[in-house]
N, C-alpha and C positions, 0 to 999 in steps of 0.2 A: 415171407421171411427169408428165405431161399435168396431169391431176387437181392434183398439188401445186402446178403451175406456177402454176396458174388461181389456189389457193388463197392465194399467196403474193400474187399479183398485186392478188387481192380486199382482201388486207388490208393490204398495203403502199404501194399507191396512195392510199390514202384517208389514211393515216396522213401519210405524207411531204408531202401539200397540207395537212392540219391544220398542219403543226410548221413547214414553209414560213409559213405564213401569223401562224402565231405568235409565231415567230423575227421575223420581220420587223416586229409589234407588242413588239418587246421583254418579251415573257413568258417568257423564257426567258435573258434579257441577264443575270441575276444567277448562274447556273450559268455560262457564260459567262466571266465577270468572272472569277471564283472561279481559273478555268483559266489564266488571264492572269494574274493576281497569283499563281499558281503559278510560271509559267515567269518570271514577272519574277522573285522571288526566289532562282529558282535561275541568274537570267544577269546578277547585280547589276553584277560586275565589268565584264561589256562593257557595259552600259550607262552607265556611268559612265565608260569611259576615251573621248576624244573622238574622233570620224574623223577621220581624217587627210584623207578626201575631203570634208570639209566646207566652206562657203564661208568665206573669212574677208572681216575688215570687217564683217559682215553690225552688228554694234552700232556706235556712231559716237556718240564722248562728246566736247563743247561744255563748253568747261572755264572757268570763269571764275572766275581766280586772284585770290587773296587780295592777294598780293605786287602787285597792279596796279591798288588798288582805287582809285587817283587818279585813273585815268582814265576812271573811270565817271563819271555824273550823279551817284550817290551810293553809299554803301556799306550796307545791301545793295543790290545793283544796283534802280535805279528802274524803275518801268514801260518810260517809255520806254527803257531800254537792252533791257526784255527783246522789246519790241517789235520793237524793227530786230534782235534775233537770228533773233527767228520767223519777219519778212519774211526774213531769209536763209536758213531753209531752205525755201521752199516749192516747190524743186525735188523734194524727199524726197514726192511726192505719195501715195506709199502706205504710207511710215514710220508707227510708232508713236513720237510722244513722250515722253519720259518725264519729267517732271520731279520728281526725289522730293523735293525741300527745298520747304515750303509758301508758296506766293506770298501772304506777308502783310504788311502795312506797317501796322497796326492803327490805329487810328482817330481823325480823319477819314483815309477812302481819297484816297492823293495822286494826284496827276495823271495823266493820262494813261492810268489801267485803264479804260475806256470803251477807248479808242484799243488797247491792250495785248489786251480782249478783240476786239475787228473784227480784228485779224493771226491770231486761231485760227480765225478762223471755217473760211478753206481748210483746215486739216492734216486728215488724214483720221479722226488718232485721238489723242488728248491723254490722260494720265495724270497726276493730279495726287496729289504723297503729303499724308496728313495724318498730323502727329504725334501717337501713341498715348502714353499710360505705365501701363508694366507696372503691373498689381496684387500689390502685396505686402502676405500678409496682409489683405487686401481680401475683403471678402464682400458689400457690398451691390452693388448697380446704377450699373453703369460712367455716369462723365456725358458724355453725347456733344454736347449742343448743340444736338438733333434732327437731328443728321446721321445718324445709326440708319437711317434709312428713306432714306439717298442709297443707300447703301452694298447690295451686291450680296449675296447668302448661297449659301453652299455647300449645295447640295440634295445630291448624293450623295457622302456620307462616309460611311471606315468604317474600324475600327480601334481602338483607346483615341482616343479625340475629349479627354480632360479632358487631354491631354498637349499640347495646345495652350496658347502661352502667353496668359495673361488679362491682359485690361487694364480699367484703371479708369476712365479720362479719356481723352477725345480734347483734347488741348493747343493745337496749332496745325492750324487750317486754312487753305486758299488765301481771297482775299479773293471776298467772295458773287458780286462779278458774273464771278468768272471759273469760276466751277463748272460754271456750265450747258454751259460749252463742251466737257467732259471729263468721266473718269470720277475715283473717287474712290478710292486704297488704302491702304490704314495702313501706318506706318511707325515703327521703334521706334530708341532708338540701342545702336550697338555689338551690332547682330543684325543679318539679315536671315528675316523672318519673311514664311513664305508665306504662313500663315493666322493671325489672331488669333481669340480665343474672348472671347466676352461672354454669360456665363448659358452660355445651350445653343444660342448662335447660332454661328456661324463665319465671318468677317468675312474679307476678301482684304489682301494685302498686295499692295502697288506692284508686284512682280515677278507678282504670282498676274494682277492685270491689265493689263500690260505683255503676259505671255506667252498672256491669253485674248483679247486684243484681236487680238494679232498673228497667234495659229493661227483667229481666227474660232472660239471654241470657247465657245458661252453656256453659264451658270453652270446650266443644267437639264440639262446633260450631262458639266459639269467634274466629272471623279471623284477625290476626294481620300483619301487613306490615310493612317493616324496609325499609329505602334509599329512593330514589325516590319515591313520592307519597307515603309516610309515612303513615297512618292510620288505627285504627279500626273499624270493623265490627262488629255492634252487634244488634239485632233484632229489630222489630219496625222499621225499616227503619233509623237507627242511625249512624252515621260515627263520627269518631271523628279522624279530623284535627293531625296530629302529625308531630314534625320535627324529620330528616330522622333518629335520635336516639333512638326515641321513645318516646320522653321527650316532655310536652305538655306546649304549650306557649298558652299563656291566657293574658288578659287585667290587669295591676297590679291597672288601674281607674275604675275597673267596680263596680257598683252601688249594695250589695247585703242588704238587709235590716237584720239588726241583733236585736236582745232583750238580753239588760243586764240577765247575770245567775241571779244576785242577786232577780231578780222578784218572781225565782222560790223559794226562800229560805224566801222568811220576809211575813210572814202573810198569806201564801197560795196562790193557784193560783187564787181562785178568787175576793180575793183582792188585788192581785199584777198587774195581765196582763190586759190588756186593751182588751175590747172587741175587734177591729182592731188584738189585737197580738195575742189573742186566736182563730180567722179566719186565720191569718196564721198560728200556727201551724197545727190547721186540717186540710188545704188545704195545707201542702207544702210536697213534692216529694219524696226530699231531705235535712235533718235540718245534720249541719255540726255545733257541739261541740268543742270548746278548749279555748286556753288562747289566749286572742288578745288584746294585746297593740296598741293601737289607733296611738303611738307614731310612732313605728316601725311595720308594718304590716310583720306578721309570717307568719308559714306555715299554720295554720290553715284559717286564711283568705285569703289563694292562695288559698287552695284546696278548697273552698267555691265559691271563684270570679271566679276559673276555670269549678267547676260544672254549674255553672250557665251558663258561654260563652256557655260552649256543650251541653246544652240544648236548648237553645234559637239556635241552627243554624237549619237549614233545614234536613227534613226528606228525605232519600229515596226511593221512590214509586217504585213497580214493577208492573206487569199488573195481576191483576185478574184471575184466573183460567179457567174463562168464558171467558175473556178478551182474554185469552193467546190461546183458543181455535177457537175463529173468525177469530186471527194473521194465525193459522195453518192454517185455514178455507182458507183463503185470497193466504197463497202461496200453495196451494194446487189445488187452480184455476188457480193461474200465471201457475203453473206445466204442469195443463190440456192441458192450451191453449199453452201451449211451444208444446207437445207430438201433438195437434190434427193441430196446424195453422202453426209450424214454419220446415221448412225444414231439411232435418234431418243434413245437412255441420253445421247450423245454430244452433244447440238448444243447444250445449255447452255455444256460446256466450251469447246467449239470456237467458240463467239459470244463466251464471257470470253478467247479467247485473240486474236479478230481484236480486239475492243477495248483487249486490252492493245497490241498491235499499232499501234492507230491512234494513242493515245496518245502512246507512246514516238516515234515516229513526228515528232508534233506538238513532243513535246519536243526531239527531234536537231534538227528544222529550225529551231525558235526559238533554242537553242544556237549554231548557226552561220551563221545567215541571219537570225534576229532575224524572222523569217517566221512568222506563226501564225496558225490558222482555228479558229472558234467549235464546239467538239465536238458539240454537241448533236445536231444532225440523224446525221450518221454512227453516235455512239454510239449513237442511238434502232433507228436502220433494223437494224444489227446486232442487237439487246438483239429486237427484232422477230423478226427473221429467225429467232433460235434459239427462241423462245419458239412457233414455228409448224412448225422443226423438230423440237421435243420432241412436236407433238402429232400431225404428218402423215406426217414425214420416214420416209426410209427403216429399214424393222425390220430388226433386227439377225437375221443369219443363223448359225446358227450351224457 
């Protein structure tokens, strides 16, 4: 017995620090993944219905109505109006902004963008949409304006990718000097598109960098899925529900609390906002900017009702480091007792039976805790363990 212990120890120590150390260079993260877009598909529904423990408020939409357009500087609202809105939020010190309608006034640039960009400089992260149009029927090379090379690209994708929708043109963008202060997302009308495609690239949309800005999630880790179980991947434990195009369905009744712009522009903020509306802007996440006709709800209150849905849905857990190390701990004993208790005909089965074990396992606790850890190491140490009790383990007596 001694003997096997030794033999088991010889060969499972060395192994478990190779897959440690490999696991942790991500050589192993695509098996992995594989397991996780397993369990996501079989827990689509609770991912998508929202927590009820979730925070609410957390988006905060700046609405600036059609019906009021007199009392702007001008109609579209001029630099200077959007300037005193952005001095007005600069309590949101750790919000992302969003503004999806494209800050343009085409050419000559009117007044005041110099001034309009100096108010962004504080916010901590700016989104700015540019307007795309769809390709139809379209086959040659989208014209972008050399805006192609602002523009961020999806490094891991996987799924039908050509189910993304294609564009041809970039239409409108924000005006030059206000780019450098933000990031850039496409925007199309009467959709909300998380990813656009051009050739064989994958381009973000406004919500794709809204939501990577806010989970801190670079694009060299943002995981995108097309077709079947559609969704993104992006840190903090965030997924975000997609149909198999990429294009993100959201609630067109959902509740988001918005505050008239003109608050920020008559008398200051602190005799315009209500103490209530200046608690939300310090506390909210994501404040989402544009023109919202009450009448007809735009794009601006989609990408606000829709920030809000994907925040409010459930997070996903993985298991703790320590955690993940007990999990080893655990099939590292099933291992033992395969090599020291089970006969050697026998330890194949009995290794395919603790892996189906750990498996199911992983799948009940993602089912009902939404809790899941990376199989690799367990299933290896197992798939070990029998592979050394077929060769040392105990002979069968008869």
């Amino acid at each position: 017995m001694l003997l096997r212990i030794v033999f088991w120890l010889v060969a499972l120590v060395p192994l478990a620090w190779w897959l440690d150390r490999e696991q942790s260079a991500g050589r192993f993260q695509r098996v992995d993944e594989l397991f996780l877009d397993f369990l996501v598909a079989n827990s689509r529904e609770k991912l998508t219905t929202p927590d009820p423990a979730a925070k609410k408020d957390e988006v905060l939409l700046i609405r600036l109505d059609p019906a009021e357009r007199d009392e702007y500087a001008g109609w579209p609202a001029q630099p200077i109006d959007w300037q005193m809105i952005l001095k007005g939020i600069r309590e949101a010190e750790s919000a992302v902004v969003v503004i999806p309608e494209p800050l343009s006034w085409g050419k000559p640039s009117p007044e005041f963008i110099p001034a309009l960009a100096e108010s962004m400089v504080p916010l901590a992260g700016l989104v700015f949409g540019v307007e795309a149009q769809l390709a139809e029927n379209f086959t040659g090379p989208a014209f972008t304006g050399g805006l192609d090379e602002v523009f961020p690209r999806f490094v891991k994708a996987g799924g039908d990718l050509h189910l993304a929708p294609t564009f041809s043109a970039l239409v409108t963008a924000p005006d030059e000097q206000l780019r450098r202060h933000g990031e850039l997302g496409l925007l199309v009308e009467k959709s909300l598109p998380y990813v656009l495609r051009e050739g064989d690239t994958l381009m973000p949309g406004v919500l794709a960098q809204a939501l990577a800005r806010h989970t801190h999630t670079p694009y060299a880790t943002h995981r995108l899925l097309l077709g079947p179980g559609a969704g993104a991947y992006l840190q903090n434990g965030l997924f975000v529900p997609l149909q198999n195009n990429g294009e993100v369905a959201f609630d067109a009744k959902a509740d988001v609390h918005g505050i008239n712009a003109l608050d920020f522009l008559s008398g200051g903020l602190a005799d315009a906002l209500s103490q209530e509306n200046k608690a939300r802007i310090k506390n909210a996440k994501i404040i989402v900017i544009g023109t919202d006709d009450k009448t007809q709800p735009g794009a601006v209150r989609a990408h606000a009702q829709a920030l809000a849905s994907i925040l409010s849905l459930p997070r996903l857990r993985v298991l703790a480091r320590l955690e993940q190390i007990i999990l080893w701990s655990l099939a590292a004993l099933a291992g033992l007792w395969i090599v020291l208790r089970t006969p050697r005909q026998k330890a194949p089965m009995r290794g395919f039976f603790f892996i189906f074990l750990t498996i199911v396992a992983g799948f009940l606790a993602f089912q009902t805790t939404l809790l899941w850890f990376p199989p690799t190491m367990p299933v290896a140490l197992l798939s070990a363990s029998a592979i050394i009790g077929s060769l040392v383990g105990r002979r069968h007596v008869a």
